[in-house]
C-alpha positions as CSV (number, residue, x, y, z in Angstrom):
1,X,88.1,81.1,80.0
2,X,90.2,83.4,82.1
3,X,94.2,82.1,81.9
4,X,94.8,83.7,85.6
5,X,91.2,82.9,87.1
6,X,91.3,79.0,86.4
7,X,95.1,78.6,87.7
8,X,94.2,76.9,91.3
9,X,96.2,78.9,94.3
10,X,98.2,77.1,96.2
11,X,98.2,76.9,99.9
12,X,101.8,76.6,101.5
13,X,102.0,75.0,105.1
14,X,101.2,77.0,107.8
15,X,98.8,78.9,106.0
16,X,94.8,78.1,106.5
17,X,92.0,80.1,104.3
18,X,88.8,79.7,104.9
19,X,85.5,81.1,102.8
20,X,82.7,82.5,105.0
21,X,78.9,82.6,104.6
22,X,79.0,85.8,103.0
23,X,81.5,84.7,100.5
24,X,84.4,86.8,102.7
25,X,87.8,84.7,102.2
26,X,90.0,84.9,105.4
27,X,93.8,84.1,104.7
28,X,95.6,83.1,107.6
29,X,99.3,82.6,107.9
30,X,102.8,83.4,110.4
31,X,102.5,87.2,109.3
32,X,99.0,87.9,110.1
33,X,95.8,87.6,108.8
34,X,94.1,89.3,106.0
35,X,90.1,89.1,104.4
36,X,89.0,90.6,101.2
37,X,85.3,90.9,100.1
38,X,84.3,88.5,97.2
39,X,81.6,89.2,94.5
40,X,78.1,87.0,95.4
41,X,78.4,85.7,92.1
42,X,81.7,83.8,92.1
43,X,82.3,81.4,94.2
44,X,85.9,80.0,96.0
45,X,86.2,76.5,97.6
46,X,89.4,74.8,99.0
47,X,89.9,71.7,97.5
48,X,93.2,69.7,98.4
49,X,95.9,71.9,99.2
50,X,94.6,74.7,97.0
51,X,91.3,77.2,96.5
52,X,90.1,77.4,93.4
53,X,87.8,80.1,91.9
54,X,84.7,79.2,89.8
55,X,82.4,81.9,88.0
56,X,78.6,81.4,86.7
57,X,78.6,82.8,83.2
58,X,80.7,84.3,80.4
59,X,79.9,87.8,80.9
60,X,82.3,90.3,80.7
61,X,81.8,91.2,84.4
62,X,82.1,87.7,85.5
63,X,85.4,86.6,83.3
64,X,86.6,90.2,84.9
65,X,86.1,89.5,88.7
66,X,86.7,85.7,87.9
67,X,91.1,86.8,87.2
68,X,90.8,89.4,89.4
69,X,89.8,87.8,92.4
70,X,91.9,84.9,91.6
71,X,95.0,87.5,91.5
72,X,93.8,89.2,95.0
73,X,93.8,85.6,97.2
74,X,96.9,84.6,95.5
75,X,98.6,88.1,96.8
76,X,97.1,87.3,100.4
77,X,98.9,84.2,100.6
78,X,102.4,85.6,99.7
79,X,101.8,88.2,101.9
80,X,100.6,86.4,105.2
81,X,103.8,84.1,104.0
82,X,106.7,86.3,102.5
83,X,105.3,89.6,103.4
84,X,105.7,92.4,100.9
85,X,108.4,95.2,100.9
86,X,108.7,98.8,98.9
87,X,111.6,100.8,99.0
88,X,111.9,105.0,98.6
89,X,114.5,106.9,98.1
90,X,115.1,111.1,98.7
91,X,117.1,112.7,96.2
92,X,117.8,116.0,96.6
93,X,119.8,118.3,98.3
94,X,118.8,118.8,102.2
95,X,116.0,116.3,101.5
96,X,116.1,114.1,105.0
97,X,113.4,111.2,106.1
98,X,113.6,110.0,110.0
99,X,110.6,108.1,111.7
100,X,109.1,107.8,115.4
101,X,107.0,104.3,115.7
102,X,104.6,105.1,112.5
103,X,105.5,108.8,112.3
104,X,107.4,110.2,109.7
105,X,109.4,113.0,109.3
106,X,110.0,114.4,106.1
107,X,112.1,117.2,104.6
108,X,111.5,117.6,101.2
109,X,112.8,121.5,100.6
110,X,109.5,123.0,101.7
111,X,109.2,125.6,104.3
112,X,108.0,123.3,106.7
113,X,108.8,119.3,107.9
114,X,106.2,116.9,106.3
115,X,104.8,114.9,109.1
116,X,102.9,111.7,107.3
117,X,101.4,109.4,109.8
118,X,102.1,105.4,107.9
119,X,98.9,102.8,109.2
120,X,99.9,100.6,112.1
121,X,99.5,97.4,109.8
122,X,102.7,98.5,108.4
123,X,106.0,98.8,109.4
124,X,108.0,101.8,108.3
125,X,112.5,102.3,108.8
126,X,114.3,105.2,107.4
127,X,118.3,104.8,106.9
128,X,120.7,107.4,105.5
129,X,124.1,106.2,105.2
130,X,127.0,108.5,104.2
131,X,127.3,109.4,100.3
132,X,124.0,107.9,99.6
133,X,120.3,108.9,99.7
134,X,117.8,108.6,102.3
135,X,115.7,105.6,102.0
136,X,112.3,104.8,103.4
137,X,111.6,101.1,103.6
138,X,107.6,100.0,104.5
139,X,107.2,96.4,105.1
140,X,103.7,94.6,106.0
141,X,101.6,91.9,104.7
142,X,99.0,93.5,102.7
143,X,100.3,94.3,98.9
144,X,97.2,97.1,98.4
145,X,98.1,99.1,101.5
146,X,101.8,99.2,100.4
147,X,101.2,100.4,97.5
148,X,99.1,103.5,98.2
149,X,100.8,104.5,101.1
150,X,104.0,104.0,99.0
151,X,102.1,106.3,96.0
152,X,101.0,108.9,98.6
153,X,104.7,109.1,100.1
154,X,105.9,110.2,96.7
155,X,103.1,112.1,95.7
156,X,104.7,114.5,98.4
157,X,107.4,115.7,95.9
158,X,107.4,113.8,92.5
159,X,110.4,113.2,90.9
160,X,111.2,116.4,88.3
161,X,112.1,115.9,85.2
162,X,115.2,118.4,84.5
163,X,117.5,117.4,87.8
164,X,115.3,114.4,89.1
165,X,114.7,115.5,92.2
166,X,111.9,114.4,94.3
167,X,110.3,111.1,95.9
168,X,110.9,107.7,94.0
169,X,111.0,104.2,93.8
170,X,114.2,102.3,94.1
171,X,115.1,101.5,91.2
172,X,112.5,104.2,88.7
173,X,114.1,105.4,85.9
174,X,113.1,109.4,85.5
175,X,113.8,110.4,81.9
176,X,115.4,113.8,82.2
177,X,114.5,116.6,79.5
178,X,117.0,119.5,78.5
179,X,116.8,122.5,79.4
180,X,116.0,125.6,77.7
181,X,119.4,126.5,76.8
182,X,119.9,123.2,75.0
183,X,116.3,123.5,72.3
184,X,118.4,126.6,70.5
């Protein structure tokens, strides 16, 4: 039996989820509301102040789906109540990040301004402050969306690893290498 899939998810106040005819769970809560496509074969009923997850058989595809879809409800929840947040930061020298609305402007030491447009279910803030980095901060209720968009921002200019330069994550570690001059 699945350790993650037979944990019941809670359902704080303020937060309703209901399970449509065609097994489509709707997670409603004071951020927003997200939905998420469930497998025909396993099933999801609210019982008392929590859903739990059931699945048919022991296959391998159905103990999969049975944890993973157990995982994805329980991120809906925290996210239509806490929200989620991911942090960048620009290091480098003349590397800059400003935004318009869900426009933004990046200098990453190209020839050229990269102008990445950021979904309107997110929100997006860019804050330099003097003798630190530029940060980009995206904010929104949907963990999955974060994520990529988050991936795709540093995609733009990955982190190097013989200054560190580049697009990270607050916080990410980039193990530097030495140079030439320091294999002789």
């Amino acid at each position: 039996m699945s350790r993650i899939g037979k944990k019941p998810v809670a359902i704080p106040a303020g937060v309703t989820i209901t399970v449509g005819a065609d097994n489509v769970i709707t997670v409603k809560g004071p951020k927003g509301e997200l939905k998420q496509l469930m497998d025909r074969d396993i099933k999801a009923e609210v019982k008392d102040g929590h859903l739990e997850i059931a699945r048919p058989t022991d296959q391998i595809r159905h103990r999969a789906m049975h944890g993973l879809y157990r995982s994805l409800v329980a991120n809906m929840v925290k996210g239509v109540t806490e929200g989620y947040k991911r942090q960048l930061e620009l290091i480098g020298v003349g590397f800059k990040a400003s935004n318009q609305g869900n426009l933004l402007d990046l200098a990453l030491g190209y020839s050229h301004n990269i102008i990445f447009e950021i979904p309107k279910e997110l929100k997006v803030a860019t804050m330099q402050e003097k003798g630190d980095n530029p940060k980009i901060v995206l904010e929104g209720t949907d963990k999955q969306l974060i994520g990529q968009v988050a991936a795709k921002i540093r995609g733009l200019r990955k982190p190097e690893p013989y200054k560190g330069k580049g697009v990270r994550y607050t916080g990410e570690v980039v193990r530097k290498k030495a140079g030439k001059a320091a294999g002789k």
